[in-house]
Every structure is written in C-alpha cells, then in structure tokens.
Biopython code that builds the backbone (N, CA, C, O; Angstrom):
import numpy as np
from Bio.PDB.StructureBuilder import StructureBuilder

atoms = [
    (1, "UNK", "N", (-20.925, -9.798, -26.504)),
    (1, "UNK", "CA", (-19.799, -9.705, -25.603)),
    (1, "UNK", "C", (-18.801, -10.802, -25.927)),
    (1, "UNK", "O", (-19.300, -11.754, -26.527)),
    (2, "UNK", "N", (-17.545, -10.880, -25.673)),
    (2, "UNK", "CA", (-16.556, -11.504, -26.108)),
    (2, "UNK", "C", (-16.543, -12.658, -24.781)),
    (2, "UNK", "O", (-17.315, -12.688, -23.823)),
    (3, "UNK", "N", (-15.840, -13.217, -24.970)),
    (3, "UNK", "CA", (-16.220, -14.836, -24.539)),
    (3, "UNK", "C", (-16.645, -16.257, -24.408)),
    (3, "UNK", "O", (-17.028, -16.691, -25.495)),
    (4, "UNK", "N", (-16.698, -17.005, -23.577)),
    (4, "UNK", "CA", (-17.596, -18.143, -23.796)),
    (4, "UNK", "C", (-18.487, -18.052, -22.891)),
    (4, "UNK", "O", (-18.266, -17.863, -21.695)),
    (5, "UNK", "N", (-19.768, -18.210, -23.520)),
    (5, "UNK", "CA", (-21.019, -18.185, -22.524)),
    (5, "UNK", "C", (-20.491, -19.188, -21.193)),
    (5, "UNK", "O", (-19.657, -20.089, -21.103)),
    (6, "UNK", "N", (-21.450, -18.522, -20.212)),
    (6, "UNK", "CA", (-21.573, -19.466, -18.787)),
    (6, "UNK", "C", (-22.078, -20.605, -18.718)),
    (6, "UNK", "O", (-23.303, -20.674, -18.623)),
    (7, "UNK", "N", (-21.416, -21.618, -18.740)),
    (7, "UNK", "CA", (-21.710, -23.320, -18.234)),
    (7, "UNK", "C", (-23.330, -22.973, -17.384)),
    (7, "UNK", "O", (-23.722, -21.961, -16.803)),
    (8, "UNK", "N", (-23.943, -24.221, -17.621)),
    (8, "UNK", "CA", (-25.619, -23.983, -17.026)),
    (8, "UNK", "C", (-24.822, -23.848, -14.892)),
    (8, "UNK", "O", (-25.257, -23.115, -14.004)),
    (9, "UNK", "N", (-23.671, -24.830, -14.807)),
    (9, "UNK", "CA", (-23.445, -24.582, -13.377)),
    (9, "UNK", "C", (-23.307, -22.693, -13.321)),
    (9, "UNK", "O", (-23.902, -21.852, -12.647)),
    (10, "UNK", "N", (-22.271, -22.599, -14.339)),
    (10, "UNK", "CA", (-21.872, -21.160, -13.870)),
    (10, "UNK", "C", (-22.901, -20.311, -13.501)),
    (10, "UNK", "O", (-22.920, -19.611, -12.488)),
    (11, "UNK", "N", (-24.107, -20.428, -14.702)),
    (11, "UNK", "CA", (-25.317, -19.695, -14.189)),
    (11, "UNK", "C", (-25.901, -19.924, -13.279)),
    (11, "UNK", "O", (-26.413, -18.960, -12.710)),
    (12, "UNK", "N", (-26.089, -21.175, -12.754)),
    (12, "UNK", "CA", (-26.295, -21.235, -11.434)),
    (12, "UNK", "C", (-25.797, -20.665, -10.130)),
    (12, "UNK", "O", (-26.570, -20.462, -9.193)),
    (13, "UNK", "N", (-24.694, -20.444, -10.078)),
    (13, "UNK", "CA", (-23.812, -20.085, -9.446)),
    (13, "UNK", "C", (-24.167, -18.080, -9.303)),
    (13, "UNK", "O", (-24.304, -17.410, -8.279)),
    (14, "UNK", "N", (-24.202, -17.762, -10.363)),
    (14, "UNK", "CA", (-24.800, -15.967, -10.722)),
    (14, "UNK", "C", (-26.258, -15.941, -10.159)),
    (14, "UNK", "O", (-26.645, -15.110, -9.337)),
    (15, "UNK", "N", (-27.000, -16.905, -10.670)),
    (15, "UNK", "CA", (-28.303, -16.975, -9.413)),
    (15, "UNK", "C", (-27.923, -16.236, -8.277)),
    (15, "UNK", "O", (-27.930, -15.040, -7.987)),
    (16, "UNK", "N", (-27.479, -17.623, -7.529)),
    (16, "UNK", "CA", (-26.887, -17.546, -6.278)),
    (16, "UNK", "C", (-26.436, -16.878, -5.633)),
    (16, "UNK", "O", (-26.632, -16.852, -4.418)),
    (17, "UNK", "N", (-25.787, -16.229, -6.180)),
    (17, "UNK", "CA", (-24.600, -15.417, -6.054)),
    (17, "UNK", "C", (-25.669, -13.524, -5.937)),
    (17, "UNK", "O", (-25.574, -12.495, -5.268)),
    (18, "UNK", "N", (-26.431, -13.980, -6.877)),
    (18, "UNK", "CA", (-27.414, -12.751, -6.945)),
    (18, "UNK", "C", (-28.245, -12.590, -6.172)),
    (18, "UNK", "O", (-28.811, -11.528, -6.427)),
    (19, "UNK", "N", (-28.661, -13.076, -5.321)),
    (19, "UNK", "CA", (-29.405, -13.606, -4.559)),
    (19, "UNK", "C", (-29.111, -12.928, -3.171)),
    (19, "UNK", "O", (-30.089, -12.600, -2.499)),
    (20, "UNK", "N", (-28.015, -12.720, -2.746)),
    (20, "UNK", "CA", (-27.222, -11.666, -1.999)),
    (20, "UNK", "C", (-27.653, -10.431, -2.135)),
    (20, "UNK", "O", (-27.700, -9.652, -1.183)),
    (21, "UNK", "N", (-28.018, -10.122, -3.350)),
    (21, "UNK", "CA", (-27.916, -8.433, -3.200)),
    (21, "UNK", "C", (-26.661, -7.775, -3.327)),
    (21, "UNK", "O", (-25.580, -8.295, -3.050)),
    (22, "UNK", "N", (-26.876, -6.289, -3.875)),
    (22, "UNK", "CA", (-25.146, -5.983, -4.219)),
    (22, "UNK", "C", (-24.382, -6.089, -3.181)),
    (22, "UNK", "O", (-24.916, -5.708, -2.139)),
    (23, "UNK", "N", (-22.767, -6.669, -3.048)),
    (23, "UNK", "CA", (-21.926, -6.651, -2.025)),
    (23, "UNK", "C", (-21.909, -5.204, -1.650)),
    (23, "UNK", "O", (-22.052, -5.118, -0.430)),
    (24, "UNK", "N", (-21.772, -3.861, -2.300)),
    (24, "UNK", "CA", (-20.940, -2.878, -1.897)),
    (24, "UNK", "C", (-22.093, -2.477, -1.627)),
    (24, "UNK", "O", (-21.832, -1.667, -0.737)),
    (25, "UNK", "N", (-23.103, -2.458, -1.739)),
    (25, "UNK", "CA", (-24.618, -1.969, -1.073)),
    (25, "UNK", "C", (-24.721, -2.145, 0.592)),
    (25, "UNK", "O", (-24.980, -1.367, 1.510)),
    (26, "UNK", "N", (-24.406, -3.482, 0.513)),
    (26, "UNK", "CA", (-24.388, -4.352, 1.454)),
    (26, "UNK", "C", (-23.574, -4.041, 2.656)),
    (26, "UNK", "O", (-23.968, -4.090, 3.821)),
    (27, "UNK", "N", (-21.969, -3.599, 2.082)),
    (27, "UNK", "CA", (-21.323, -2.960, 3.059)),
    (27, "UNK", "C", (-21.626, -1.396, 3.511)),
    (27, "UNK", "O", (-21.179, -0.739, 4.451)),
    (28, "UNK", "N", (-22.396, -1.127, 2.654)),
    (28, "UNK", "CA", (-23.224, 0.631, 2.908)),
    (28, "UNK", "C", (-23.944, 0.508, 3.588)),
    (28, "UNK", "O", (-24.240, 1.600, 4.071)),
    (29, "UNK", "N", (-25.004, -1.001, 4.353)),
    (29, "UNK", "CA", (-25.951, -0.683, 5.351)),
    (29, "UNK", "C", (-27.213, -0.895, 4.569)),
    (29, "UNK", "O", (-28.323, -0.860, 5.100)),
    (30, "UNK", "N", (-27.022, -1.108, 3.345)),
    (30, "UNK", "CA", (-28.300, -1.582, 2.668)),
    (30, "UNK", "C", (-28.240, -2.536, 1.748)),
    (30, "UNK", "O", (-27.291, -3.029, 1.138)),
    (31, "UNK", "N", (-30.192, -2.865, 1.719)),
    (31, "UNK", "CA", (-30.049, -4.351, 0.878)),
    (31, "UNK", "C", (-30.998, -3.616, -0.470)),
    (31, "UNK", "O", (-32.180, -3.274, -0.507)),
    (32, "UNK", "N", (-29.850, -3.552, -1.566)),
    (32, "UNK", "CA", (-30.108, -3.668, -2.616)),
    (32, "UNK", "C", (-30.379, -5.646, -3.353)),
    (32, "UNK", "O", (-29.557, -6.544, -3.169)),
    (33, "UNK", "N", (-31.678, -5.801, -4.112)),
    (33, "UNK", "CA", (-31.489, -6.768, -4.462)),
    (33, "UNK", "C", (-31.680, -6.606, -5.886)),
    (33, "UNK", "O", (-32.412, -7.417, -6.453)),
    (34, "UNK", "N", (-31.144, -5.702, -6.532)),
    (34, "UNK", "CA", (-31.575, -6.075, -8.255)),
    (34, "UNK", "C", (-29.768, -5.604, -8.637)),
    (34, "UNK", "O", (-29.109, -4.633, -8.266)),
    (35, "UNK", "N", (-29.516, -6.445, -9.268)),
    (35, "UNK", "CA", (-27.896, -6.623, -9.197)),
    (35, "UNK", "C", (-27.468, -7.497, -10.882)),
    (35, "UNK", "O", (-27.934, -8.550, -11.317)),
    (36, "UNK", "N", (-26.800, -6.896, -11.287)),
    (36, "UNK", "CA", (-25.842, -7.412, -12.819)),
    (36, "UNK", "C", (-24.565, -7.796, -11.869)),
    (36, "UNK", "O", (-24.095, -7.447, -10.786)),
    (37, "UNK", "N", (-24.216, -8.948, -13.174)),
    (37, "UNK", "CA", (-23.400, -9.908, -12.254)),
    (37, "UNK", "C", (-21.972, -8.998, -13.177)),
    (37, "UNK", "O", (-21.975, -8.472, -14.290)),
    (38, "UNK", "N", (-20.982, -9.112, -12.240)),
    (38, "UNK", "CA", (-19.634, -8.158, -12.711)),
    (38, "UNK", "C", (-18.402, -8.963, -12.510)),
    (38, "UNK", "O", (-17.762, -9.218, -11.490)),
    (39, "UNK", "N", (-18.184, -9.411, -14.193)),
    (39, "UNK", "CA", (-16.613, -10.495, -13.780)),
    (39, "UNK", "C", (-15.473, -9.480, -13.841)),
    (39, "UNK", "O", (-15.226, -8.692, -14.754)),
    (40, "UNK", "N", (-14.779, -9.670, -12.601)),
    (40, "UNK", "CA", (-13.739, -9.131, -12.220)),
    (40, "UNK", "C", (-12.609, -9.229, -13.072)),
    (40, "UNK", "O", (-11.860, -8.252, -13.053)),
    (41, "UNK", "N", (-12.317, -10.150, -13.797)),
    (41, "UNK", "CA", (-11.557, -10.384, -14.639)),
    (41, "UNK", "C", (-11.782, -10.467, -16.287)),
    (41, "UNK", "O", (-11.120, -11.222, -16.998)),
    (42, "UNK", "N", (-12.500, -9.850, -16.630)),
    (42, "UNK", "CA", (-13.294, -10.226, -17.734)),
    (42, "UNK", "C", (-13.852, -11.611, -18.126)),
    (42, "UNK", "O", (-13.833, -12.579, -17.366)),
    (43, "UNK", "N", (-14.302, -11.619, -19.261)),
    (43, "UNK", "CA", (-15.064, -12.908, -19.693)),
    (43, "UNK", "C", (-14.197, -14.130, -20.252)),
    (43, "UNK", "O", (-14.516, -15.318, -20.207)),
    (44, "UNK", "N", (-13.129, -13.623, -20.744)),
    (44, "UNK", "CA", (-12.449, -14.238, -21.596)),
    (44, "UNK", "C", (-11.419, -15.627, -20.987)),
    (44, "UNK", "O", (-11.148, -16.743, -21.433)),
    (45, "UNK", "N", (-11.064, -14.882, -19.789)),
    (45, "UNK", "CA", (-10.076, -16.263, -19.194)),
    (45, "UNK", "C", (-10.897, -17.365, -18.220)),
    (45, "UNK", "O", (-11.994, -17.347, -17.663)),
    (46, "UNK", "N", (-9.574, -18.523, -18.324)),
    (46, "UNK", "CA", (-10.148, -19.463, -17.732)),
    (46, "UNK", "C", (-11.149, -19.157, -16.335)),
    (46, "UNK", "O", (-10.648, -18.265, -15.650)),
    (47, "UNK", "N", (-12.263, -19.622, -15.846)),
    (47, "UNK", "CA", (-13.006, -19.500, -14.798)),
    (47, "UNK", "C", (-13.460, -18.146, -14.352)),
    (47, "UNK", "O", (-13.807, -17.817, -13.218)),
    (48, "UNK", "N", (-13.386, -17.277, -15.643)),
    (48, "UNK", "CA", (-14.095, -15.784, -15.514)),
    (48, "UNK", "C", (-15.178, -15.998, -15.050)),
    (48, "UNK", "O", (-15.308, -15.428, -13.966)),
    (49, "UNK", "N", (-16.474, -16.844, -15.516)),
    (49, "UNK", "CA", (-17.720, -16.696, -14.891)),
    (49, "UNK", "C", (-17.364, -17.194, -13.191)),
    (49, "UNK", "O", (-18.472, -17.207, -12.655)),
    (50, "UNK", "N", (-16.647, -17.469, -12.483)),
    (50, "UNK", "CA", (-16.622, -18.076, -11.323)),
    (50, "UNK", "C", (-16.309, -16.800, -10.526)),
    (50, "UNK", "O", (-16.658, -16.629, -9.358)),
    (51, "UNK", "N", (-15.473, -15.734, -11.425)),
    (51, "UNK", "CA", (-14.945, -14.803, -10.470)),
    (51, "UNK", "C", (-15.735, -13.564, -10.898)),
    (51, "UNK", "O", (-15.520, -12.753, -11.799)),
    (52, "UNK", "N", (-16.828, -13.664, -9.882)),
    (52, "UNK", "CA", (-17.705, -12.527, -10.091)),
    (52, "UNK", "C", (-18.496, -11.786, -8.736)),
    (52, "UNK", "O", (-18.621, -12.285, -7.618)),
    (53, "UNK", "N", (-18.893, -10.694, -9.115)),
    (53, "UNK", "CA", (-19.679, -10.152, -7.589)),
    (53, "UNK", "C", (-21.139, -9.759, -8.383)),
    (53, "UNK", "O", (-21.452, -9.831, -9.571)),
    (54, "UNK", "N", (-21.631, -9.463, -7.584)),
    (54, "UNK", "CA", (-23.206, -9.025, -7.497)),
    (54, "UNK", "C", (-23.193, -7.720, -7.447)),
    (54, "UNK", "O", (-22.985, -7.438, -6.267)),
    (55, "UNK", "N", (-23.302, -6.736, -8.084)),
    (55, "UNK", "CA", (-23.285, -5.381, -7.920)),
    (55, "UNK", "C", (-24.758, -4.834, -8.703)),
    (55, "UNK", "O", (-25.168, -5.295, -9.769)),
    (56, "UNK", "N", (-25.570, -3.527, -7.743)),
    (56, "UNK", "CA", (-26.507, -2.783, -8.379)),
    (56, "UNK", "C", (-25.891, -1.867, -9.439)),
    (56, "UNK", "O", (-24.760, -1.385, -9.383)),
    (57, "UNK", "N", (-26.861, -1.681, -10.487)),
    (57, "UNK", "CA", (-26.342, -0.481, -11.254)),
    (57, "UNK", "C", (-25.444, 0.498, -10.896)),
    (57, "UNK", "O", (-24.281, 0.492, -11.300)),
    (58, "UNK", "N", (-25.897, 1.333, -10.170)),
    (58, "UNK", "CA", (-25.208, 2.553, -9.406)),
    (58, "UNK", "C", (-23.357, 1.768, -9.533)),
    (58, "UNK", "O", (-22.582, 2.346, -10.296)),
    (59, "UNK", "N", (-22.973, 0.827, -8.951)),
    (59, "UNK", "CA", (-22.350, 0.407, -8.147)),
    (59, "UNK", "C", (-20.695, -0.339, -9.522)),
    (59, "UNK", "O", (-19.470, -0.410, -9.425)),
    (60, "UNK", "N", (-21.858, -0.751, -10.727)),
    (60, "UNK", "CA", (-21.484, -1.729, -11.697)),
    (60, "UNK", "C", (-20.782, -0.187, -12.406)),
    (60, "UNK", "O", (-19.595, 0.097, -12.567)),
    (61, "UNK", "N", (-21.938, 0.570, -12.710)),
    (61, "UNK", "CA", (-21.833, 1.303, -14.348)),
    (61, "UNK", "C", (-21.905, 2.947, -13.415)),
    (61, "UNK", "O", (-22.892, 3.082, -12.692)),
    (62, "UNK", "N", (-21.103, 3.863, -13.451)),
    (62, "UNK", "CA", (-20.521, 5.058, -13.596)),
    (62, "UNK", "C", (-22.200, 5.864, -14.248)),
    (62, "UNK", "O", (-22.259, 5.572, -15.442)),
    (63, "UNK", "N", (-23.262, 6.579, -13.907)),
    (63, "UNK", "CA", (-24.005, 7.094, -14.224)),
    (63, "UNK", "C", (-25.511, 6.326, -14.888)),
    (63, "UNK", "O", (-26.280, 6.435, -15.843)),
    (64, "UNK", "N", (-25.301, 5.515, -13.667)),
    (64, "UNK", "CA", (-26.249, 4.564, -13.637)),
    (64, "UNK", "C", (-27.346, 4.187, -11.750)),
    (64, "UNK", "O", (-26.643, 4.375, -10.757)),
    (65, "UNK", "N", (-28.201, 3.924, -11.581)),
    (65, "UNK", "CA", (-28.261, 3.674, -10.108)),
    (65, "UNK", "C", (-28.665, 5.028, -9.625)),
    (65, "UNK", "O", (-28.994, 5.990, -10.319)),
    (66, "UNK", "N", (-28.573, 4.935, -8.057)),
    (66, "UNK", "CA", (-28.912, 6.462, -7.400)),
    (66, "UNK", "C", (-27.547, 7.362, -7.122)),
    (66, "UNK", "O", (-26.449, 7.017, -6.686)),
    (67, "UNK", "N", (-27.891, 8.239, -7.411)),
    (67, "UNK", "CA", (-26.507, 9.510, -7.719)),
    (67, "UNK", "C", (-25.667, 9.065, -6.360)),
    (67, "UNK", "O", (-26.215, 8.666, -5.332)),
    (68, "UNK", "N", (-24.699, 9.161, -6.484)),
    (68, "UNK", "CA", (-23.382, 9.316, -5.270)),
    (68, "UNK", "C", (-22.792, 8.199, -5.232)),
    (68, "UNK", "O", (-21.805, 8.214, -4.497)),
    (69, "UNK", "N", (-23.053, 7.001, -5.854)),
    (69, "UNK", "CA", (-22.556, 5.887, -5.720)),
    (69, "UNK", "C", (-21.246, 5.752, -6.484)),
    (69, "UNK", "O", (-21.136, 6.428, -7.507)),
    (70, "UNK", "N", (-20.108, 4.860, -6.066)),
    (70, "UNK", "CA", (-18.961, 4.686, -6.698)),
    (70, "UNK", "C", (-19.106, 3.327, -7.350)),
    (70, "UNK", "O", (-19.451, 2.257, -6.848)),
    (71, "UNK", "N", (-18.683, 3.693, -8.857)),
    (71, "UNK", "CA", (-19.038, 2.627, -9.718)),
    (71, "UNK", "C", (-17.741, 1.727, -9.663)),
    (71, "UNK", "O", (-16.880, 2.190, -8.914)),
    (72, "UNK", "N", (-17.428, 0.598, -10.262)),
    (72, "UNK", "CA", (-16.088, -0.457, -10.501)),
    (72, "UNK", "C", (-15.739, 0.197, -11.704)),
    (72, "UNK", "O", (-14.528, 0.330, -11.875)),
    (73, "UNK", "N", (-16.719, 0.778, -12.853)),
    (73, "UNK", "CA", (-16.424, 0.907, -13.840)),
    (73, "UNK", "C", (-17.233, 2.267, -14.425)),
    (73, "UNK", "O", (-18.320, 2.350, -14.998)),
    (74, "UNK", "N", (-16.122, 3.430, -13.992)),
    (74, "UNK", "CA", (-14.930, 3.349, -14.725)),
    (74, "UNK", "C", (-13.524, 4.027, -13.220)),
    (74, "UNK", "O", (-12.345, 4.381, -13.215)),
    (75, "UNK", "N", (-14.326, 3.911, -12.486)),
    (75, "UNK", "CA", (-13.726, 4.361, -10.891)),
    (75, "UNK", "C", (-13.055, 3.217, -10.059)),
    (75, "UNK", "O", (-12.937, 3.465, -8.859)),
    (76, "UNK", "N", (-12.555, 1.899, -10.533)),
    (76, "UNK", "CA", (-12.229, 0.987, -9.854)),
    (76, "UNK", "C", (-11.098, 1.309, -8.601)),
    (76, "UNK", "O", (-11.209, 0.660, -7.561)),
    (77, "UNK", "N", (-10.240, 2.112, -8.704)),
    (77, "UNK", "CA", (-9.932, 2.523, -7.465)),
    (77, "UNK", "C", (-10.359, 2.720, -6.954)),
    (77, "UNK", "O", (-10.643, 1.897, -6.083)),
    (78, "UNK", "N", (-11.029, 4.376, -6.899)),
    (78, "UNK", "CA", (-11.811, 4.627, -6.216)),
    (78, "UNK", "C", (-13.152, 3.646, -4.959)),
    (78, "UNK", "O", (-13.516, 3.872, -3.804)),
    (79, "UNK", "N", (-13.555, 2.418, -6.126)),
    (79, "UNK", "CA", (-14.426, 1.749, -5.860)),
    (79, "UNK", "C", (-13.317, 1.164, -4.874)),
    (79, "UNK", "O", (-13.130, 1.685, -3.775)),
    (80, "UNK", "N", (-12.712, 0.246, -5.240)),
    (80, "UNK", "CA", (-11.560, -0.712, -4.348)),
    (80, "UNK", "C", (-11.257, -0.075, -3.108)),
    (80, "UNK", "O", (-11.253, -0.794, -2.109)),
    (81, "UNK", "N", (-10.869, 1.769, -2.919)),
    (81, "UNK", "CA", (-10.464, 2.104, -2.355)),
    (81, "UNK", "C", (-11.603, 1.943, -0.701)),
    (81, "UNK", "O", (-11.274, 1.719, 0.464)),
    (82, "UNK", "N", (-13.180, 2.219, -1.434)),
    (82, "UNK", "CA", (-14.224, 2.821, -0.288)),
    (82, "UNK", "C", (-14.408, 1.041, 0.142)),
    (82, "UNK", "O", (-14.540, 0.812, 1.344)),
    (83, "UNK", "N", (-14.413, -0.228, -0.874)),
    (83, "UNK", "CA", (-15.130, -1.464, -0.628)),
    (83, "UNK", "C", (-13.944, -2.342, -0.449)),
    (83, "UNK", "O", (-14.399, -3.273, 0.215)),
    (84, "UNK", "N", (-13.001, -2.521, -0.607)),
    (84, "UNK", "CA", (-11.899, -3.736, -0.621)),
    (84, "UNK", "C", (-11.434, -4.173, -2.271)),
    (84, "UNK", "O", (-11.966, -3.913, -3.350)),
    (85, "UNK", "N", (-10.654, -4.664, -2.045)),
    (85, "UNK", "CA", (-10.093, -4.718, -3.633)),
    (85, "UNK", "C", (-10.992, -6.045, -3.984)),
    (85, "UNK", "O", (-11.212, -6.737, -2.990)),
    (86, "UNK", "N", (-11.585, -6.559, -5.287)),
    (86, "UNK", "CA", (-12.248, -7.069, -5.650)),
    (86, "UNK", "C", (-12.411, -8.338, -5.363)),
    (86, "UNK", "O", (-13.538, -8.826, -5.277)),
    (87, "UNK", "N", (-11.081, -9.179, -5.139)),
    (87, "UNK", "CA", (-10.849, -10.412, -4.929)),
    (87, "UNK", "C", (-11.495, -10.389, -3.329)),
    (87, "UNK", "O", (-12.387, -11.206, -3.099)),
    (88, "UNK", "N", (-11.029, -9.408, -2.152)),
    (88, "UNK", "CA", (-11.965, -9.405, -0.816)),
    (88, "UNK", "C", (-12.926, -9.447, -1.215)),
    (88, "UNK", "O", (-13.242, -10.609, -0.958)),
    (89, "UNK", "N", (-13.786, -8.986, -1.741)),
    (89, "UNK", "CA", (-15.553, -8.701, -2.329)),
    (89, "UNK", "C", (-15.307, -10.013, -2.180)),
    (89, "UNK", "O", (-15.449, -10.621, -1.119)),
    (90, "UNK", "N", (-14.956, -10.460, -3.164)),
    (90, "UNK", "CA", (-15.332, -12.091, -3.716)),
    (90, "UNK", "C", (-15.011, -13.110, -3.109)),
    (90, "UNK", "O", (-15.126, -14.247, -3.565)),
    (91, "UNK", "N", (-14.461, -12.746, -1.734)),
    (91, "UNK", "CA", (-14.068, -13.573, -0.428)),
    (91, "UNK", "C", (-15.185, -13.355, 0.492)),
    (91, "UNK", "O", (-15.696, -14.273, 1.135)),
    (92, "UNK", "N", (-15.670, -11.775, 0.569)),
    (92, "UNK", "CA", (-17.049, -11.562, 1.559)),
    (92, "UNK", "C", (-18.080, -12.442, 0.894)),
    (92, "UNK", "O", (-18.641, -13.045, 1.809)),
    (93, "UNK", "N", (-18.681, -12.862, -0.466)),
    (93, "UNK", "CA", (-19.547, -12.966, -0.966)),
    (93, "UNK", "C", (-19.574, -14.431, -0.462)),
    (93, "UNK", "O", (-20.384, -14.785, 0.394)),
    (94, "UNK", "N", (-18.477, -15.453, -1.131)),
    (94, "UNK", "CA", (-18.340, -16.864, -0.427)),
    (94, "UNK", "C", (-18.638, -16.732, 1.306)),
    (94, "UNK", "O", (-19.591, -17.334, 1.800)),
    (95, "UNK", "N", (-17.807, -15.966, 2.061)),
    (95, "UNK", "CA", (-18.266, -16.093, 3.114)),
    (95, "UNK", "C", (-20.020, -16.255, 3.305)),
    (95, "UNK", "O", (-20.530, -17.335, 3.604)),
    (96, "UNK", "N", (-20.760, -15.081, 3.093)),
    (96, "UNK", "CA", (-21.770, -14.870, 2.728)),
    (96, "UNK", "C", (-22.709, -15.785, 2.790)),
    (96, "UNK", "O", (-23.505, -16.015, 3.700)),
    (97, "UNK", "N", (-22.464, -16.699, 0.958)),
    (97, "UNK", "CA", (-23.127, -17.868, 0.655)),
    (97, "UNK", "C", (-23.008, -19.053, 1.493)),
    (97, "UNK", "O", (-23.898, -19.902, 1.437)),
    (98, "UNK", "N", (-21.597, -19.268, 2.579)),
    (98, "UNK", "CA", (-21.628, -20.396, 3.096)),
    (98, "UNK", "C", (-22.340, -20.532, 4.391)),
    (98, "UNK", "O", (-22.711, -21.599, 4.881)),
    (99, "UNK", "N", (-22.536, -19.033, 5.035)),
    (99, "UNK", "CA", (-23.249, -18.973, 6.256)),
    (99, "UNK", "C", (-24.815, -19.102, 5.993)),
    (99, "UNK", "O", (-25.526, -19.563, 6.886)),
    (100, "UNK", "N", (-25.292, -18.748, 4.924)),
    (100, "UNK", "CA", (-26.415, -19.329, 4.064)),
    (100, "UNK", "C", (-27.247, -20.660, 4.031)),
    (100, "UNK", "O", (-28.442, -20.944, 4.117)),
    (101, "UNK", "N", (-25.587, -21.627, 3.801)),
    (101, "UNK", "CA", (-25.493, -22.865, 3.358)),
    (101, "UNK", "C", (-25.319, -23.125, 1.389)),
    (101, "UNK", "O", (-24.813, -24.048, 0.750)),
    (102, "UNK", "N", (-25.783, -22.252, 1.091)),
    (102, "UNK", "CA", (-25.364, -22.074, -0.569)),
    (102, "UNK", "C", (-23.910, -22.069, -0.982)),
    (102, "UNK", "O", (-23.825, -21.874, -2.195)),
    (103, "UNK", "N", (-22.796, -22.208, -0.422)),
    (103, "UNK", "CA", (-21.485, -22.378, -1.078)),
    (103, "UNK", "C", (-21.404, -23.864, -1.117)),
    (103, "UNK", "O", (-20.420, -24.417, -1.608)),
]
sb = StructureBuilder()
sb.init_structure("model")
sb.init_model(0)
sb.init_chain("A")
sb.init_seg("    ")
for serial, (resi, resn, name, xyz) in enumerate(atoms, 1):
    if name == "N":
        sb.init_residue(resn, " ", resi, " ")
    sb.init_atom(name, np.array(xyz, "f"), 0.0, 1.0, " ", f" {name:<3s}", serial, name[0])
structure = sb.get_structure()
C-alpha cells in the first residue's frame, strides 16, 4: 500500500480505536467487534493514520461482511448518506473513546 507506515503511537491509537467495534454497526444497534481500520483520507497525507474509523468488513469493502450492509467503499454516499459524513464518524468515535477515558 502506498504510504508511510503508522508511527508505533499511530498504531496504538488503531488499537484503540478498534476496540470500539465498527462505528456504523454501532449506529445499527449492534456490536460488531472485528473491524479493519479505514483512513478516510487515504494513507498518503499528513496525519492520515490519525484520521480513521473502525469499520467491519460488510461496512469497509462492498461484497464483503453480512449481505445488506452499505460499504464506504465503493458506496461512500450512499454510506455517508445512512451514517454521517465521515469526519462526524470520526467525531462519534472520539466522543466514544473519551467517555471511555481512552482519548
């Protein structure tokens, strides 16, 4: 994959962050916890690994997961449209981690 690998924090942080369970699962009423981490912005720019969500298969990858689910990729409207546009995700998720105590 194109990029610079994740700083040992950044991976820490995708732990963490994983640890949640998928966001858009999450807003469906269920706790998915096996989740690929999904940079919203790709890999390549500054603080890509920082801007990321937790998403299950289904949720990440378009014919992946349990049938009916709306993927980011290759349906990102769609997805944005049913969950919030990505940057909210990634505002629920901080929320999330800080009520935790993990932010």
């Amino acid at each position: 994959m194109k990029g610079k690998s994740p700083s040992a924090a950044e991976r820490r942080f995708h732990t963490t962050l994983a640890a949640l369970g998928c966001i858009a699962c999450r807003l469906d009423g269920r706790l998915n916890p096996i989740v690929s981490i999904h940079h919203i912005d790709g890999r390549t720019r500054p603080g890509a690994h920082l801007r990321v969500l937790p998403l299950c298969a289904g949720h990440h990858q378009d014919g992946t997961g349990m049938p009916g689910l709306i993927a980011v990729h290759p349906w990102k409207r769609r997805f944005e449209d049913r969950y919030g546009s990505q940057d909210e995700l990634l505002q629920r998720c901080h929320g999330l981690l800080a009520e935790v105590g993990a932010a």
